[in-house]
N, C-alpha and C positions, 0 to 999 in steps of 0.2 A: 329658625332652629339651627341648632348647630352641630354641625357634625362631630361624631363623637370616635377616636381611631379606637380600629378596631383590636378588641381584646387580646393580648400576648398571650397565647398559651407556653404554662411552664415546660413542658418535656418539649418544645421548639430547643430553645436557650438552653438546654444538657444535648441536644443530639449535635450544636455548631460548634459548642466547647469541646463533646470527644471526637468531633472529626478534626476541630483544628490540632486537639491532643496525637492523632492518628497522624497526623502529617507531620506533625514537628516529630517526632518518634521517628519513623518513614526516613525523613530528609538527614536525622542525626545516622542509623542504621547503613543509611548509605555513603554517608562519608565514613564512616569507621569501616564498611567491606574496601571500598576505592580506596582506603589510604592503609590499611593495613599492610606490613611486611609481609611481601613472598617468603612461603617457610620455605629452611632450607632443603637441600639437595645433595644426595649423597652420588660424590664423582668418585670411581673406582679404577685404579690405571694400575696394570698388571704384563711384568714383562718375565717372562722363561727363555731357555734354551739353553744351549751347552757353550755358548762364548762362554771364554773367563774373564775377558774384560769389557764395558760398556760402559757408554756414557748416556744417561736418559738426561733430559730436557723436557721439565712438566709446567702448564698453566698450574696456578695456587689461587687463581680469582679473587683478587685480593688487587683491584686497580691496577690490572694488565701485567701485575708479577708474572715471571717466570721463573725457575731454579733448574739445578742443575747439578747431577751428582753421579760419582765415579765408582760403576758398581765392579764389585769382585766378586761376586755370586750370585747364581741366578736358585731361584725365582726372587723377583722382584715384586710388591704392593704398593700400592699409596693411596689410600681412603681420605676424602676432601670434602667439605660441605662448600657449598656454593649457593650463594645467595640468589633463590629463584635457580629453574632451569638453566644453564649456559647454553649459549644459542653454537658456541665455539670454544679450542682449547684445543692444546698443542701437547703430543709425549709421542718422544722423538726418540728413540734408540740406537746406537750410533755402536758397532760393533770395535771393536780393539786391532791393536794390529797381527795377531795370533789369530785372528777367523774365529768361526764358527754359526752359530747362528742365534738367530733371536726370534721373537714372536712377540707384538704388543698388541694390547685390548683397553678399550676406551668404554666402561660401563658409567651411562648415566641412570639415577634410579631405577637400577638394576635393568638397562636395558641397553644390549650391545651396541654403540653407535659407532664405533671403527676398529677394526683389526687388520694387521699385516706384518708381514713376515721380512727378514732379510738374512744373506748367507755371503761370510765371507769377509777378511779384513775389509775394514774402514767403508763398508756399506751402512746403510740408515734404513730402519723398519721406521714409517712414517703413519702415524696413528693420530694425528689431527684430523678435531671433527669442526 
């Protein structure tokens, strides 16, 4: 007598198809989270006070840029998107030779990560975080 294998039942063969369907789904899901682009990040650098002259020095995150520009009036903005959080970045205030003073602030989405003050010609309000 010969032995005979045993019977396949149908709904076996649809429950290994949709788990192998579940996993291939799964394993795509998870390279598209792990490779997608960090959205960006809005960096907000804000400089006041009654100097009449300064010189700010800001990161632009844009492959370790820096800029640099010769203000005659204060208050000062600069709104930046940054790819992903910045872990770091630099705005540097740099007071005139006529004095006065300054104030910088370092907002990353919307959230204060450095401020400080400086008074008097040719001092630096240092506001790198």
């Amino acid at each position: 007598m010969a032995e005979s294998d045993p019977p396949v039942r149908p709904g076996r063969k649809w429950l290994v198809i949709g788990a192998s369907a579940a996993l291939v789904v799964g394993a795509l899901a998870l390279v598209v989270l792990t490779t997608a682009p960090e959205p960006p990040v809005r960096v907000v650098y804000r400089v006041s006070g009654t100097a009449e002259r300064a010189t700010v020095t800001y990161s632009t995150f844009r492959a370790g840029e820096t800029r640099q520009e010769e203000l005659i009036e204060l208050p000062w903005r600069m709104e930046l998107l940054a790819t992903g959080e910045p872990d770091h970045g630099v705005l540097t205030v740099t007071i005139g030779p006529d004095g006065g003073d300054v104030a910088c602030e370092v907002l990353v989405a919307d959230v204060e990560r450095r401020s400080a003050t400086a008074t008097g010609p040719h001092t630096s309000a240092l506001c790198g975080f």
